[in-house]
Kinemage of the C-alpha trace (Angstrom):
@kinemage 1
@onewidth
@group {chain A} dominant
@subgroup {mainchain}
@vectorlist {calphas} color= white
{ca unk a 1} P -130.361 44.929 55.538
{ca unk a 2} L -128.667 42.057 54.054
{ca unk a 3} L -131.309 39.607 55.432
{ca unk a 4} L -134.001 41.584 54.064
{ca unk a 5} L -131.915 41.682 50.570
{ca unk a 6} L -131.362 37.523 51.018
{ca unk a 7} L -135.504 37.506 51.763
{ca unk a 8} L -136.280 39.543 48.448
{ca unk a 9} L -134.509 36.939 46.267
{ca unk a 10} L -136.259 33.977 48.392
{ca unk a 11} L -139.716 35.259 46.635
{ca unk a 12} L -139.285 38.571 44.282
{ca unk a 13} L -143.125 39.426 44.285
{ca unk a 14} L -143.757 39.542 48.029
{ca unk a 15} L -141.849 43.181 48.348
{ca unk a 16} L -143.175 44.491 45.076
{ca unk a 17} L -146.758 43.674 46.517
{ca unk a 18} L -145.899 45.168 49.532
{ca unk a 19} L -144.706 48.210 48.315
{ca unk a 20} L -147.080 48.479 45.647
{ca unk a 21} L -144.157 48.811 43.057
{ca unk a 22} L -145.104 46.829 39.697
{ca unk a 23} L -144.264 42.787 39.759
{ca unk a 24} L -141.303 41.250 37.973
{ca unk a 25} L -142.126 39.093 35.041
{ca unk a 26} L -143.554 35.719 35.087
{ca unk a 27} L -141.820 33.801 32.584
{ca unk a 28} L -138.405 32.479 34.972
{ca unk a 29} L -138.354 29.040 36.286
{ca unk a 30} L -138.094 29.605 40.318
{ca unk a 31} L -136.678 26.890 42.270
{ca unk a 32} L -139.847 25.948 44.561
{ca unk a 33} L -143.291 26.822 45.256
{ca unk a 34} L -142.728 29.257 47.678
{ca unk a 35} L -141.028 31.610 45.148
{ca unk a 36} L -144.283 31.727 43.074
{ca unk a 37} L -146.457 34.686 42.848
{ca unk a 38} L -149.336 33.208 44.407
{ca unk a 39} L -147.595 32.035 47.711
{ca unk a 40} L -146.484 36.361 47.640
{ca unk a 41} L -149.804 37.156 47.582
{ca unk a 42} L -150.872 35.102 50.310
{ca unk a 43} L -147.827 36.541 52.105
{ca unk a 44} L -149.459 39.807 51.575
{ca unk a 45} L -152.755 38.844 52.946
{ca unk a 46} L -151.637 37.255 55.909
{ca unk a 47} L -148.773 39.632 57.128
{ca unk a 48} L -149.592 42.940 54.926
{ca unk a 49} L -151.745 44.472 57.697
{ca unk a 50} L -148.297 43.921 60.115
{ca unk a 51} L -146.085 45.380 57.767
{ca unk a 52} L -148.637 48.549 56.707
{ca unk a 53} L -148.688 49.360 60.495
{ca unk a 54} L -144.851 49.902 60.274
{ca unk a 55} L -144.236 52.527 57.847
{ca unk a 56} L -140.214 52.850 58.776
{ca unk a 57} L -140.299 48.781 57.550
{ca unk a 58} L -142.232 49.625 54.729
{ca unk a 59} L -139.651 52.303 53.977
{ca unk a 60} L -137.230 50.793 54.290
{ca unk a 61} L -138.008 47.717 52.041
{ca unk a 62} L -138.895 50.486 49.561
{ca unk a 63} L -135.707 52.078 49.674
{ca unk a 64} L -133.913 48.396 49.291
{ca unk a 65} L -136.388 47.427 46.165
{ca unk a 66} L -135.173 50.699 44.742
{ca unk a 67} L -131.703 50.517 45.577
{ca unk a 68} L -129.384 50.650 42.017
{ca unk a 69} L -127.090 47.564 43.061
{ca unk a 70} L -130.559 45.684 44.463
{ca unk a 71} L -132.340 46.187 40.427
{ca unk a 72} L -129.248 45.398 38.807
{ca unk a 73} L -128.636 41.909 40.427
{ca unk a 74} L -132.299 41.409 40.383
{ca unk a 75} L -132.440 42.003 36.522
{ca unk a 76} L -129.204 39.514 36.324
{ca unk a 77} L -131.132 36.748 38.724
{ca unk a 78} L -134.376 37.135 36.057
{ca unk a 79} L -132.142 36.574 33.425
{ca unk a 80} L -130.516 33.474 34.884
{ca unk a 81} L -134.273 32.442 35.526
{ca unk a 82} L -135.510 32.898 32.264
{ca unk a 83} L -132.436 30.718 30.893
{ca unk a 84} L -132.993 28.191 33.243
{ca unk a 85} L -136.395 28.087 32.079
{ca unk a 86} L -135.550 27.490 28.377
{ca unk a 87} L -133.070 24.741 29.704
{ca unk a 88} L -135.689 22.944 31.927
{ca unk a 89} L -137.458 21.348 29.410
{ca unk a 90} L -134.678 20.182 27.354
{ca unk a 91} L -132.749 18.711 30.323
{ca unk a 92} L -135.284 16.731 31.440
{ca unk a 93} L -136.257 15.113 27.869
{ca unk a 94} L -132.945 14.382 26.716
{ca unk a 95} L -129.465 13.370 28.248
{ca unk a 96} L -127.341 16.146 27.191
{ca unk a 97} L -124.031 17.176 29.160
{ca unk a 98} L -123.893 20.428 27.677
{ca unk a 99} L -127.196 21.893 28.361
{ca unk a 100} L -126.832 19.639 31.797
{ca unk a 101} L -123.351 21.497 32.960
{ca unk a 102} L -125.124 24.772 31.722
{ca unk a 103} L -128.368 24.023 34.086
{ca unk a 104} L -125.334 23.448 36.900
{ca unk a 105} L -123.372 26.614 36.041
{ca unk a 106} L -126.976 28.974 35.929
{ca unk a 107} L -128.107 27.605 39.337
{ca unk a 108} L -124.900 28.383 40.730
{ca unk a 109} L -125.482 31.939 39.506
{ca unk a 110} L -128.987 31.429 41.411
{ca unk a 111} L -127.344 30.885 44.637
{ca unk a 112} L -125.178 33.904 44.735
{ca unk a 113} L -128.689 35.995 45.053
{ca unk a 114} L -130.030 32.845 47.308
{ca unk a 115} L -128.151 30.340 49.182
{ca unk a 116} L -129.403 26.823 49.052
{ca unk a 117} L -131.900 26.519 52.017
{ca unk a 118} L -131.438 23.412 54.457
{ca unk a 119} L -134.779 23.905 56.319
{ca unk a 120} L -137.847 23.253 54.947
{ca unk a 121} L -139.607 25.817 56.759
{ca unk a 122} L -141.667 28.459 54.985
{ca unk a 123} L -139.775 31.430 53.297
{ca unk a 124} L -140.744 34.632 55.575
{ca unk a 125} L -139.103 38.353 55.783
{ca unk a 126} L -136.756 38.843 58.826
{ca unk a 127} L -139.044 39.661 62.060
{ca unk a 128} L -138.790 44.300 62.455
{ca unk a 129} L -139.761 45.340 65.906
{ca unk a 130} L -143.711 44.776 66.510
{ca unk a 131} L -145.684 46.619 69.335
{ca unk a 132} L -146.962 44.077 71.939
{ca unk a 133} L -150.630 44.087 70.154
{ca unk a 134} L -148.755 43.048 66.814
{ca unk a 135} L -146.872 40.188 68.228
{ca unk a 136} L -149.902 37.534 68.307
{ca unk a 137} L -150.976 38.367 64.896
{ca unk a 138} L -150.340 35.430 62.309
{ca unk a 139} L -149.266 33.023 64.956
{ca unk a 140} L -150.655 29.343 64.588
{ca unk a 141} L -151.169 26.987 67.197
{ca unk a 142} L -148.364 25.314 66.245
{ca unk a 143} L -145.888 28.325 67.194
């Protein structure tokens, strides 16, 4: 469970979509493209048909969504994303330690919710067990 947890926070609108729960705001500053809303819902379209053919996942990632302790550190890691947002702008027009060391002190916060990644590969949910029919499905040619 706490992969799937560690996967929520890598994008927060690809279990919402999946679970057909309502999205979490807009107005945060995520730290890269594959935490946007768009790259969820191209999640969903590629794997959604996967993950609707496993109700105990979907279950499951609806319980964890739901969980008290999951919605109160995702309302804390929206609120460190909305600060960071209002920061953004003003550290990168103007040298200013303070707002700088706040930036640092925020994205620390981040990372307790999601640990700096060291691959660049593309953020995906931990693998559930998949019948022998399912295990092709959204492969490329490259693996």
């Amino acid at each position: 469970m706490i992969k799937w947890r560690k996967a929520c926070f890598q994008n927060i609108y690809i279990a919402p979509l999946l679970v057909a729960e309502p999205s979490p705001p807009h107005d945060i500053w995520l730290f890269t493209n594959l935490a946007w809303q768009d790259y969820a819902q191209e999640y969903v379209e590629l794997y959604g048909g996967i993950w609707k053919r496993s109700l105990e996942a979907l279950s499951c990632l609806r319980r964890l969504w739901n969980d008290p302790e999951m919605r109160t550190d995702l309302e804390r890691w929206l609120e460190i994303g909305r600060e960071l947002k209002k920061l953004s702008e003003s550290v990168q027009t103007r040298e200013d330690n303070v707002l700088e060391n706040k930036w640092r002190q925020l994205i620390a916060g981040c990372h307790r919710f999601h640990p700096a990644r060291t691959n660049p590969d593309p953020v995906v949910f931990p693998k559930f067990p998949l019948s022998s029919s399912q295990q092709t499905v959204g492969r490329t040619s490259q693996g």
